[in-house]
N, C-alpha and C positions, 0 to 999 in steps of 0.2 A: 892525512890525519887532521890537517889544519881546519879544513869543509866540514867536516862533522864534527868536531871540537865546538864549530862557531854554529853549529846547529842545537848542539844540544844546549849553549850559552841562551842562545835567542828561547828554544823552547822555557829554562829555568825561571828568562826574565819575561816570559808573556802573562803570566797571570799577575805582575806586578805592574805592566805596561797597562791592563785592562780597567784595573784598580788606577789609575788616572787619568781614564777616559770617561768622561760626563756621561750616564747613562740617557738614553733616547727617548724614554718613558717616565712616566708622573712616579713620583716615589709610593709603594706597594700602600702604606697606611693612607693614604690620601687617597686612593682609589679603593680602600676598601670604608673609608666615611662614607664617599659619595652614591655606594653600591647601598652599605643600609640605609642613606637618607630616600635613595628610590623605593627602597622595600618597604618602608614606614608611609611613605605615600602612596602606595599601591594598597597597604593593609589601609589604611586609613579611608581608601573609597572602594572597599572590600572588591579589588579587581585585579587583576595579573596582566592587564591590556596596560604595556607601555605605551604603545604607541598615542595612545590619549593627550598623553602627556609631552612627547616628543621624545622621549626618552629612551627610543628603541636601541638607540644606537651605545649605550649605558650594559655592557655588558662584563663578564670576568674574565675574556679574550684580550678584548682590542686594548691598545694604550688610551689612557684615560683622555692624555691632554688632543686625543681625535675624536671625542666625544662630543655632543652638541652641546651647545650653552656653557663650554668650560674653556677657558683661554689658560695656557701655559706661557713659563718664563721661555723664552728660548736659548738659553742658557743651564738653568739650574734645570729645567722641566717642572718645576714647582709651578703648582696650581696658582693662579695669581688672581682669576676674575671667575663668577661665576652669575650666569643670568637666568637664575633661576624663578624670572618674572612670569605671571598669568600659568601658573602648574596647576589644573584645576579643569575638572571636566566638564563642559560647556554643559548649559543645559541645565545642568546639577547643582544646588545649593549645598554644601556641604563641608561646613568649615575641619578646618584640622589643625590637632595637638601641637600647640608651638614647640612641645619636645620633639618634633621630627628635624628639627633643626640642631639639636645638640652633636652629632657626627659633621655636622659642619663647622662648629665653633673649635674643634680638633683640626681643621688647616692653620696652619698660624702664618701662614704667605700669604694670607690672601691680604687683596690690595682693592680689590673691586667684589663688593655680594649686593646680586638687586635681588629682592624677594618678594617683588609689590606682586597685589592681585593674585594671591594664593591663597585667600582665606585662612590662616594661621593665626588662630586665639590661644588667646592664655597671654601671659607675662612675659615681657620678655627678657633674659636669659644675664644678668650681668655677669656671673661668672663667666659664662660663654664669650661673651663680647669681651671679657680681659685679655681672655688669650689672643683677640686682632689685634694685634700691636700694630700692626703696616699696614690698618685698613687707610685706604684714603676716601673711597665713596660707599655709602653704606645707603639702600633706599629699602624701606620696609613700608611701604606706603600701599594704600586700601587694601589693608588688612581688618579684620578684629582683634587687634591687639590692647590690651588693657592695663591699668595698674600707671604704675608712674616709670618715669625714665629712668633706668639704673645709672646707680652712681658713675659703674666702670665704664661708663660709654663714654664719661668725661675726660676719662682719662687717654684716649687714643688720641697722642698728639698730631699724630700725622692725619684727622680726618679734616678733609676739605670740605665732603657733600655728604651731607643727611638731611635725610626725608621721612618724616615720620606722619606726614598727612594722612586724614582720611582713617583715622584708628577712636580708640575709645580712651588713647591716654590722659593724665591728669598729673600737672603739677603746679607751678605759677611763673608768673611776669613780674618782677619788684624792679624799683631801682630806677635811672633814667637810661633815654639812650642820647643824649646829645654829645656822648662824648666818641661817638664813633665815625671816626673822620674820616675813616677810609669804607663808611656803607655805600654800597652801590645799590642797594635792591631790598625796600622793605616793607612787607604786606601784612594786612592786619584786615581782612575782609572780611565781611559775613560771620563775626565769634561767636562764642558761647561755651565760654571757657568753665571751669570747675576745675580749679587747682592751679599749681605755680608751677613756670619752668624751673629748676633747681640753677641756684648761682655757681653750681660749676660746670657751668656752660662756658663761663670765660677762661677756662683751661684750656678750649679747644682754640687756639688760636690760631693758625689757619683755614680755620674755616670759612668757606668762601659760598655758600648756599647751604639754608637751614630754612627747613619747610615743618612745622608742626599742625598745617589747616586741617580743620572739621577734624578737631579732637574735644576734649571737655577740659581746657586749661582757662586760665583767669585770672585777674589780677595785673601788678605792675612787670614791666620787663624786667629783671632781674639788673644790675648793675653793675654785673658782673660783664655781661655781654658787652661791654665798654672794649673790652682787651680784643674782640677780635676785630684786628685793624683792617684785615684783610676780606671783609664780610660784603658783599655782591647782593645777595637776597636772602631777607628774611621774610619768611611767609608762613604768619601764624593767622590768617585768615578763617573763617566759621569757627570763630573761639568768643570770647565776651572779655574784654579791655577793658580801664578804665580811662578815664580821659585823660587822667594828669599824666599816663606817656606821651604826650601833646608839648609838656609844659619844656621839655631840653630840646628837640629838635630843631628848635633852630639854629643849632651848630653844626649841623650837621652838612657841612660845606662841598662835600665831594658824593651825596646822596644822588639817585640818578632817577632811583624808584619808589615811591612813598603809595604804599594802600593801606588804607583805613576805610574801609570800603565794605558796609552789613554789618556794623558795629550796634551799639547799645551809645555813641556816643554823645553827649550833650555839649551846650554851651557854644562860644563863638570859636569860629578857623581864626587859631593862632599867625599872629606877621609870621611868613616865614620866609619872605623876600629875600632874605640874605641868604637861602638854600642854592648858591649859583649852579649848582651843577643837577639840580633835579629835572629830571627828564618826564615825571610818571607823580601826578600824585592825584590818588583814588580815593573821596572820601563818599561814596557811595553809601544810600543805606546807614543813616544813623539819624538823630536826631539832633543836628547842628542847626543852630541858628544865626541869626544877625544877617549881613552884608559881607559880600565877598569882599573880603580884605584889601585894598588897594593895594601891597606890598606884591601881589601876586604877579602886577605886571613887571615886578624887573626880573622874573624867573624868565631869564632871555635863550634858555635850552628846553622850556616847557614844550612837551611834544603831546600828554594827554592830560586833561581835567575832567574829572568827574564826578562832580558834585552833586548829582541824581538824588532823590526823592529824602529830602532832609527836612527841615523846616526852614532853611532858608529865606530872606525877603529883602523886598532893596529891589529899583530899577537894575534889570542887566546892564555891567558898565559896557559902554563903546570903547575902552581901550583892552577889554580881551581880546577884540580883530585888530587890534596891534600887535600883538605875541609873533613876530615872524615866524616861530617854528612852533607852532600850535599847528595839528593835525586831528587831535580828537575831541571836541567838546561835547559833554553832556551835564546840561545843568535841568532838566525836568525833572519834575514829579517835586516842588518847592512852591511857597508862595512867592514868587520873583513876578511883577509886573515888567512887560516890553515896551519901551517908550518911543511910539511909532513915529514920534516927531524927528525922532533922533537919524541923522544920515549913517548910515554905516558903507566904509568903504575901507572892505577886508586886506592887509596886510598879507594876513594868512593865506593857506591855500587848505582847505578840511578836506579830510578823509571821510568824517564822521559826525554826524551834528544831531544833535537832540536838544529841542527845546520845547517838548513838550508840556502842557499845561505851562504855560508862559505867559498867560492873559493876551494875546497877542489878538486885535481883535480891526484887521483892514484884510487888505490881499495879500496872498503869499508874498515877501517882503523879494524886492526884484535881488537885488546885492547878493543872493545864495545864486543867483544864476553865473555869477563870477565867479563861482567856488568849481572849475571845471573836473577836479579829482576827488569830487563829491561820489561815495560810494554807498551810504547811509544816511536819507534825511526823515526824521523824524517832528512833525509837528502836530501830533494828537494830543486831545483836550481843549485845543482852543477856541476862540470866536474870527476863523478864518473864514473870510466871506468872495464873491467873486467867482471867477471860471479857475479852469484847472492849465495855468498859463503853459504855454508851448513849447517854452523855453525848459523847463523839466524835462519834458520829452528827447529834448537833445540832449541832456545832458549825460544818459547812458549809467543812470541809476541802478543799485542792484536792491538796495530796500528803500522805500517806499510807501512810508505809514500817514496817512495824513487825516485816521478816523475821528469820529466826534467833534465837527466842525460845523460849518453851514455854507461848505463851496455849493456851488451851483453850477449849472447849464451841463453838458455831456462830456464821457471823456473823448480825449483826444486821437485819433486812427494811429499817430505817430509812436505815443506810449508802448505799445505792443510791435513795432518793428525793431524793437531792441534786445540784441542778444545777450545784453547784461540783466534785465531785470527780473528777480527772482520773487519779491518779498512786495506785493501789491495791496495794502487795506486803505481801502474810503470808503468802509462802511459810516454807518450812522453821517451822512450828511444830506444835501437837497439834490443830487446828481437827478438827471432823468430824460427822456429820451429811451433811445433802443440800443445795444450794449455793440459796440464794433466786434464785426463780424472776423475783425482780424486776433482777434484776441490767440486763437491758437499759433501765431507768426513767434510769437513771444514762447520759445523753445525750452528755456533755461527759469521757465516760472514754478515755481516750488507752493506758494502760497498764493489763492486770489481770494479775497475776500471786499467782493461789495453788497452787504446786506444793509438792510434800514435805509434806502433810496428808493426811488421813482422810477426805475427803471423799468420798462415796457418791453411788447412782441417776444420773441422767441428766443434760449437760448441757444447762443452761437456753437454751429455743429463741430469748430474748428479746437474748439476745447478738446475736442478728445485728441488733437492732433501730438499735446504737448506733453511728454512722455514721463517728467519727472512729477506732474504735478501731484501734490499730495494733501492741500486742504482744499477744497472748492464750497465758498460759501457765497451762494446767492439769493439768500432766505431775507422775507419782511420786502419786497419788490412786485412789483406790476406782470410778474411775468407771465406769460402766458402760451396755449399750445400743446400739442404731444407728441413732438419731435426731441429728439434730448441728443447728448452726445454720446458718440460710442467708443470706448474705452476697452483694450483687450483686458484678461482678468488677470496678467502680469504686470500690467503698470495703472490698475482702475487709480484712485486718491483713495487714500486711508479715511479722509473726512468727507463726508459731501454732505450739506445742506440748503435744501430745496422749497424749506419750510415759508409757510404764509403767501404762497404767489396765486397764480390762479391757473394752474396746470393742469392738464385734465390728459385723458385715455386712461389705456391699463398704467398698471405701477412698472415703471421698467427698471424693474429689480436684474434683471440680465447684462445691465447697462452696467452694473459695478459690482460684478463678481467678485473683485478683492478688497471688496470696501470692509473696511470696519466699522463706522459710523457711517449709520444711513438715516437723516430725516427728512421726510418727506410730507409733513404734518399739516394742515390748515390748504389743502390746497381742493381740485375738484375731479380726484382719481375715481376712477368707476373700475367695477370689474371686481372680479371672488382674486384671492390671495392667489399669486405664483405658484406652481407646484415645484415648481426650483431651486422656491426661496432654502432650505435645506441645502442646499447644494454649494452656498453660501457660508464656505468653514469659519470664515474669521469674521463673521461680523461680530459684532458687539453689542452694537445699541440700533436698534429700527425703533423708529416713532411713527407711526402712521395717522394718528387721530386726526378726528374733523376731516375726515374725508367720506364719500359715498361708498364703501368695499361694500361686496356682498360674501355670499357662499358661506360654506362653512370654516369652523377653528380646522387649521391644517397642523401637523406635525410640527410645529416651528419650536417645542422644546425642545427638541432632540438637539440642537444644535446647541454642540460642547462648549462654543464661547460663549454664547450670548449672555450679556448682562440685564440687557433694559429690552423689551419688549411693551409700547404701547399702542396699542389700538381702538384706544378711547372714542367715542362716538360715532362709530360706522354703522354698516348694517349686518353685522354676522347674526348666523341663525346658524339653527341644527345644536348639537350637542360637543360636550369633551371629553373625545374617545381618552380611555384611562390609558393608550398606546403613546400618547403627547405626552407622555410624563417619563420622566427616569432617573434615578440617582446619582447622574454624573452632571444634569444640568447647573449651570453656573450663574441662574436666573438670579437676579437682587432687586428688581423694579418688573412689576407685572401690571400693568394696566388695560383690563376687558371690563372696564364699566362702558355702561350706556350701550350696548348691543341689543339682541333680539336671543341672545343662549338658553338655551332650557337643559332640561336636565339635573339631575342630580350634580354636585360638586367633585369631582373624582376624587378619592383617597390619597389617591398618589401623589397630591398636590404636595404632602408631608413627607416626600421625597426631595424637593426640590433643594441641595447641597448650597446652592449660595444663599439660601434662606434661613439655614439650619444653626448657624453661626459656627459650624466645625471649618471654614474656609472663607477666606476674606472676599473673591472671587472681583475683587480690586486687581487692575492694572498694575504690576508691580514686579519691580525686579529689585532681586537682592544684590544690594554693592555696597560691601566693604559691613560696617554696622549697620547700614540704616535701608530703612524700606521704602526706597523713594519710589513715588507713583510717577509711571513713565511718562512724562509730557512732552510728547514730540514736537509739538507745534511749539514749544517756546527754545527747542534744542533745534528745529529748522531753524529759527531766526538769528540763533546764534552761532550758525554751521558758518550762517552766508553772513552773516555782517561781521564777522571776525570776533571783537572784543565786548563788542557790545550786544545784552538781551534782552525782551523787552515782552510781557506777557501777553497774549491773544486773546482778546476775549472772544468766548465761543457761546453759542445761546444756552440758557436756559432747558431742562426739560420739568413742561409746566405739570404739574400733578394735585393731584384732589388732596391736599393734607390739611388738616384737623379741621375739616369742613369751610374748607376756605382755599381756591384755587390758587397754588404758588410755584415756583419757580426754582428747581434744586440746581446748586450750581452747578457748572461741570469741574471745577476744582476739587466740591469737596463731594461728589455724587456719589463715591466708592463708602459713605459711611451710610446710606440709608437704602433701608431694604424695605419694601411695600406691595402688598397682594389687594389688588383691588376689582373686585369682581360687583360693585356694584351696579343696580339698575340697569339688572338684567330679568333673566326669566327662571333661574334656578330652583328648584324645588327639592324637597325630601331633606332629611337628617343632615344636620352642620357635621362633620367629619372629624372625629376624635384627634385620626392625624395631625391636623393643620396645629395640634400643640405641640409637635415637631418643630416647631419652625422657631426654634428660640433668638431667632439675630433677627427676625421682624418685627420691624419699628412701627407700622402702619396696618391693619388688616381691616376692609372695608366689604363688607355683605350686605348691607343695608339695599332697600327695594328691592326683595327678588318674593318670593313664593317658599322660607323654608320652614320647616316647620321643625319639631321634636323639643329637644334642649341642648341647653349653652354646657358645651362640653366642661367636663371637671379636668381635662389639661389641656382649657386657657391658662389655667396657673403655671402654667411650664413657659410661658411664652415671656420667656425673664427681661427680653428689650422693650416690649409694645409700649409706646407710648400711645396710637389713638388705637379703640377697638371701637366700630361701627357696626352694630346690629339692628339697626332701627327698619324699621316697616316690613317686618316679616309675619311671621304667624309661629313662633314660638314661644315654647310654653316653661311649665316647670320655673324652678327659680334659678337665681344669681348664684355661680358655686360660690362658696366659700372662699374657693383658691384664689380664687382673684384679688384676695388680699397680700398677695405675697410683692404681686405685681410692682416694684416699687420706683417704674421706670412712666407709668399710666399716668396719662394726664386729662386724656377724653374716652369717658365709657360712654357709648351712646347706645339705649337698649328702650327706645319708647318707642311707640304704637308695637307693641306685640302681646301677647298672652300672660307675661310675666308674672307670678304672685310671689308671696314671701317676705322675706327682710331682705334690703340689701345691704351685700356683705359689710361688714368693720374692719377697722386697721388698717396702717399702711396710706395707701394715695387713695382705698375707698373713701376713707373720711375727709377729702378734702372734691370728691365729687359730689357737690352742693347744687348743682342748673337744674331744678325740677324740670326742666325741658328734654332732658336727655332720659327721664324717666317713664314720660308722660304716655295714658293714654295704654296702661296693661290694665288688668284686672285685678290686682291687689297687692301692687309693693307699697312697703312702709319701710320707714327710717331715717335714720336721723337726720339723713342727707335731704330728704324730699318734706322734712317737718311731718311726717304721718307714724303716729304710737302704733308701734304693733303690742298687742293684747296679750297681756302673757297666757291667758287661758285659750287662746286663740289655738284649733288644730295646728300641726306642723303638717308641712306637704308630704312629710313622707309616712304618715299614721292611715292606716285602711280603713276601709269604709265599715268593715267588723268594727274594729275600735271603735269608733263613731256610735256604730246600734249599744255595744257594751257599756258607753260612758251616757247615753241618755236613759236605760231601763229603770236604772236605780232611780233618778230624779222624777220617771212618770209615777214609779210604785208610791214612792212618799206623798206625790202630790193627789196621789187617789187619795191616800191613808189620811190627809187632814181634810179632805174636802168627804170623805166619806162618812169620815166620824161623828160630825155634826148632824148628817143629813139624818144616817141611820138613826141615831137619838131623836130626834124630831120626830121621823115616822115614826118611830115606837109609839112612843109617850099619845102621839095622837091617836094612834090607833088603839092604844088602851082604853083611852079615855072614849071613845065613839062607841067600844065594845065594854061600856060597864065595868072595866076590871082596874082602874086605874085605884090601888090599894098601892101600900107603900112595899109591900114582898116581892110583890110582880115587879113592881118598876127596879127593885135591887137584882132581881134573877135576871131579866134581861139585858141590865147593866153587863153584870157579871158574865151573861154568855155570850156577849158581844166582843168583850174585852178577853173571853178565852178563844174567842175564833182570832 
């Protein structure tokens, strides 16, 4: 009886025994938050595809804490972390409801939430955030997050890291920071702030990394942030500062990192010598002037200086290459004179050197050849004269800028045997000679740019060899030939420029099947257009002009990227089939003046969508708020040189604008749109369409054969600033509309048939150059000094009207010229006929005057 006694005891006490065993699974409400915060994310990119999102594993089955991106206690099983970073469908711009976050602000275990790079606008959430009590790291960064910082964020004392970079918040900076003895790390780069951080910032006192960059905050640091002792890095970088947080740091004795670096900042770099423990300080991008402070050489742990593009002035001191532990220097883009007299014999050992625009004006200065762990040198702008010394070559460089100078003689074979160098520019200097043939040995080169030289013979075939390269500019050079290099269409370069040389055969457009910049301009190509070229999905921009092409216009709109299409000054003939056109092209620059084209104008031209202004058809990707246009070539330079970036200049594309040939940059090319079909052979009716095209800035017809009138929607064309109609054969007048235009700066509409008034209001009235009128057959107004007549017909009265309005004036002018005469004849013929009695001459009176 005993055995089943103590059987039935154990069954009574098992579900009490169960009841103190730690369950194996996330507690049921915490797994059903995180079930609707997926369902709020799925409805919000109207899709049921988890897998997008990584999410698959996110079901009403499994235990939560074995779910992806959710770390559990191993204890409690309570949710503790969750990295709910980059949730967001590639591809897809499409932000979402910061309340899909609200079933997560119901864990109150959690210790770790990353939620950067999930597009999540609106405000964010302070009730939500009260319930963290135990958060310690919190990153909500490139988001679209807006509004200011909620109060209750201040209040989680246990947070150590927040990040709230890369959003649209707003508060302010008051107050000093010198009193924060225990900073390690603080950043203030690139601002442009609009509003204050809130002074209960200093609640958060362990806080040991606080990031607020590229927000819209402003103003002084708050003085509050004194109290956090324990603070590593503060990074309120692309915001807008004042300077006077300058005026307390220099107490700041245990400091390691200091950036003020793209500020708004004025005035002189405060002593801040006695910062002993500063490791980092950045004051890039502002507007500081004077002389580098002496105090700076007892910063005896200085590891980087960056003093870049300020107003700075003062010889560079010789006791910076005293700094033992200096590794980064960049003092360019200042007015600093180099005192060549001066011996320099470096202390240091650089990692990093930029002294561009330095005034430095001898040979490459020998003493950097002692810098052996040199991995970036930079010395563009100056007056560097001499060969391209040897000793560079050994040195096993990875960038390599030395443009806008006046070096001399050829490069070196050695240069290009090194598997470090990635980042090569000496354009714009006197190099010349024939280009080594070794250049493809050089495996690991990412960027070559030697344009604006003297360089001769043939481009080396060894280029194609080198498999990452991604700008190739050889444009404004001697080159000559029609050998090129061959490139698969998996690794062609993104950039190639081939422009101003003296290159000749067909265009080998086969040659860079993954190009996306192709110019090939100024040079001595022959041969009709590639039938390939289509085949060619990602280009973007071809420039062909000033070449010899013949054949006819080929299909080249159909192609869905293209932006810029010029083929200025060749020899095309034949016509343009209305099939070249289509509503998906992304065309913004169109240049076919100076051809042989006939034809009519096709309609469909008013089709063309990056003309139309409904689409930017700009380079651009969406991150975070803002629409930064992709620039790869200044994101290569700072792949490979680590901390340092440094802008590329890329040529010009030169275009016909407002009658005067100029130069759009390629920085700001994505803002101007232009269809220029001049001096060619065009004939028949200007195309009602083309007043479609409301984002064109430029429209150029002039020299062709067209006749009829100037459509009445130019007035829709709400960008234009120049409109060229000159030397055609049209007639009719100036719409009206064209008064709305308030964007017009050049109406050019002489030698044609033109009659009328032209139009009033608006920027007509301020078109005064009787030369842009000259030379129709009867416009007047107030612009060209010519009265038009008020009794003057209107063009649009018929020629009926005309016979109706003269009958009446002939009948009258019979009636008094008759009336005399008849009375004369009478009177004399009475008198010759005997009857001239006074009865008679009253009767004749009388029936003259009844007729």
């Amino acid at each position: 009886m005993a055995k089943p006694l103590s059987m039935i005891k154990l069954l009574v006490r098992l579900p009490f025994i169960f009841l103190l065993v730690p369950c194996l699974c996330c507690p049921a409400y915490q797994k059903q938050s995180l079930l609707h915060f997926k369902s709020s994310l799925l409805t919000s990119y109207e899709t049921s595809n988890s897998s997008s999102f990584g999410l698959e594993s996110w079901d009403s089955i499994t235990d939560c804490c074995k779910w992806t991106r959710v770390v559990c206690s191993s204890h409690s099983r309570d949710i503790t972390a969750l990295h709910l970073d980059h949730l967001r469908m590639y591809y897809v711009y499409k932000p979402v409801n910061v309340q899909i976050l609200d079933p997560i602000y119901g864990i109150r275990s959690l210790r770790f939430l990353n939620i950067s790079r999930t597009l999540i606008e609106g405000e964010i959430s302070g009730e939500g955030l009260a319930n963290l009590t135990k958060l310690i790291h919190l990153d909500m960064s490139w988001n679209l997050l807006n509004g200011s910082i909620p109060a209750q964020l201040f209040q989680l004392r246990f947070l150590q890291s927040l990040d709230l970079s890369v959003n649209s918040l707003k508060n302010g900076l008051s107050g000093e920071i010198g009193k924060l003895e225990n900073l390690r790390s603080f950043k203030l780069d690139k601002n442009s702030m609009d509003g204050n951080i809130p002074v209960q910032i200093g609640n958060l006192t362990r806080l040991q990394q606080f990031s607020v960059s590229r927000n819209k905050f402003l103003g002084r640091i708050p003085e509050s942030i004194l109290n956090l002792k324990a603070l590593e890095k503060l990074d309120v970088s692309n915001n807008y500062l004042e300077m006077h947080i300058l005026n307390g740091i220099g107490t700041l004795f245990h400091m390691s990192i200091l950036e003020l670096s793209g500020n708004s900042f004025t005035g002189l770099i405060p002593s801040i010598g006695n910062l002993s423990k500063l490791e980092t300080l950045r004051l890039e991008d502002n507007m500081l002037s004077g002389d580098i402070p002496p105090s700076i050489r007892n910063l005896s742990k200085l590891e980087t200086l960056g003093l870049e593009d300020n107003m700075l002035s003062g010889e560079i001191p010789s006791w910076l290459f005293d700094i033992e532990s200096l590794k980064n220097l960049y003092l360019g883009g200042n007015k600093f004179i180099w005192n060549n007299d001066v011996k320099i014999v470096p202390k240091c050992m650089l990692s990093q050197l930029s002294l561009k625009s330095c005034k430095f004006s001898a040979d490459i200065p020998e003493w950097i050849s002692t810098q052996k762990n040199l991995n970036l040198l930079e010395l563009s702008d100056n007056q560097l004269t001499g060969n391209l010394p040897l000793w560079i070559a050994d040195m096993e460089i990875e960038t390599l800028l030395l443009s806008r100078n006046k070096l001399t003689g050829s490069i070196p074979f050695p240069l290009f045997q090194s598997q470090n160098l990635s980042v090569l520019d000496l354009s714009r200097n006197n190099f010349s000679g024939e280009l080594p043939q070794n250049i493809g040995h050089a495996l690991n080169m990412t960027v070559l740019m030697l344009s604006g030289n003297s360089f001769s013979g043939s481009i080396p075939k060894s280029i194609g060899d080198i498999p990452f390269l991604m700008l190739l500019d050889l444009s404004r050079n001697r080159l000559s030939g029609n050998t090129f290099p061959v490139f698969s269409s998996y690794r062609s370069p993104q950039y190639v420029d081939l422009s101003s040389n003296e290159l000749s055969g067909d265009i080998p457009l086969s040659l860079f099947e993954g190009t996306s910049f192709l110019a090939l301009g100024k040079n001595k190509f022959t041969g009709s257009l590639p039938r390939n070229l289509t085949h060619i999905e990602n280009l973007e921009y071809l420039d062909l002009h000033d070449n010899n092409i013949t054949g006819n216009f080929s299909d080249f709109l159909k192609l869905p990227n293209l932006h810029v299409l010029s083929l200025r000054n060749n020899s095309l003939h034949g016509s343009l089939s209305t099939n070249s056109f289509y509503n998906k092209s992304s065309l913004q620059i169109l240049d076919l003046s100076s051809n042989n084209i006939v034809g009519s104008i096709p309609s469909e031209f008013g089709n063309l969508r990056g003309m139309s202004g409904n689409s930017s058809g700009s380079r651009a990707l969406a991150s975070g708020n803002n629409e930064i246009e992709v620039n790869w070539i200044e994101a290569t330079v700072s792949l490979f040189s680590g901390m340092y970036t440094t802008r590329i200049e890329i040529n010009d594309l030169t275009v016909n604008w407002k009658n005067a040939m100029q130069g759009l940059s390629s920085h700001n090319r994505h803002i101007y749109t232009l269809l220029d079909l001049s001096n060619n052979k065009f004939s028949g009716d200007v195309p009602d369409s083309l007043g479609n095209l409301k984002g064109l800035k430029l429209l150029n017809l002039s020299y062709n054969k067209l006749s009829g009138y100037i459509p009445q929607s130019f007035g829709d064309l709400e960008s234009i600033e120049a409109l060229d109609l000159s030397n055609n054969n049209i007639s009719g007048t100036i719409p009206q509309s064209l008064g709305k235009l308030d964007q017009l700066s050049v109406l050019d509409v002489s030698n044609n048939k033109l009659s009328g008034e032209i139009p009033r209001g608006g920027q007509m009235d301020r078109m005064n150059d009787p030369s842009y009128f000259a030379n129709n057959s009867g416009l007047c107004g107030m612009q060209i000094r010519v009265n038009c007549s008020k009794d003057e017909p209107t063009p649009n009265e018929g020629q009926e009207e005309d016979d109706d309005e003269k009958e009446p004036w002939f009948l009258w002018t019979g009636a008094w010229i008759g009336f005399p005469l008849g009375l004369i004849s009478t009177v004399l013929t009475a008198f010759l006929g005997g009857y001239f009695v006074i009865p008679t001459a009253k009767y004749h009176s009388i029936h003259y005057r009844q007729r």
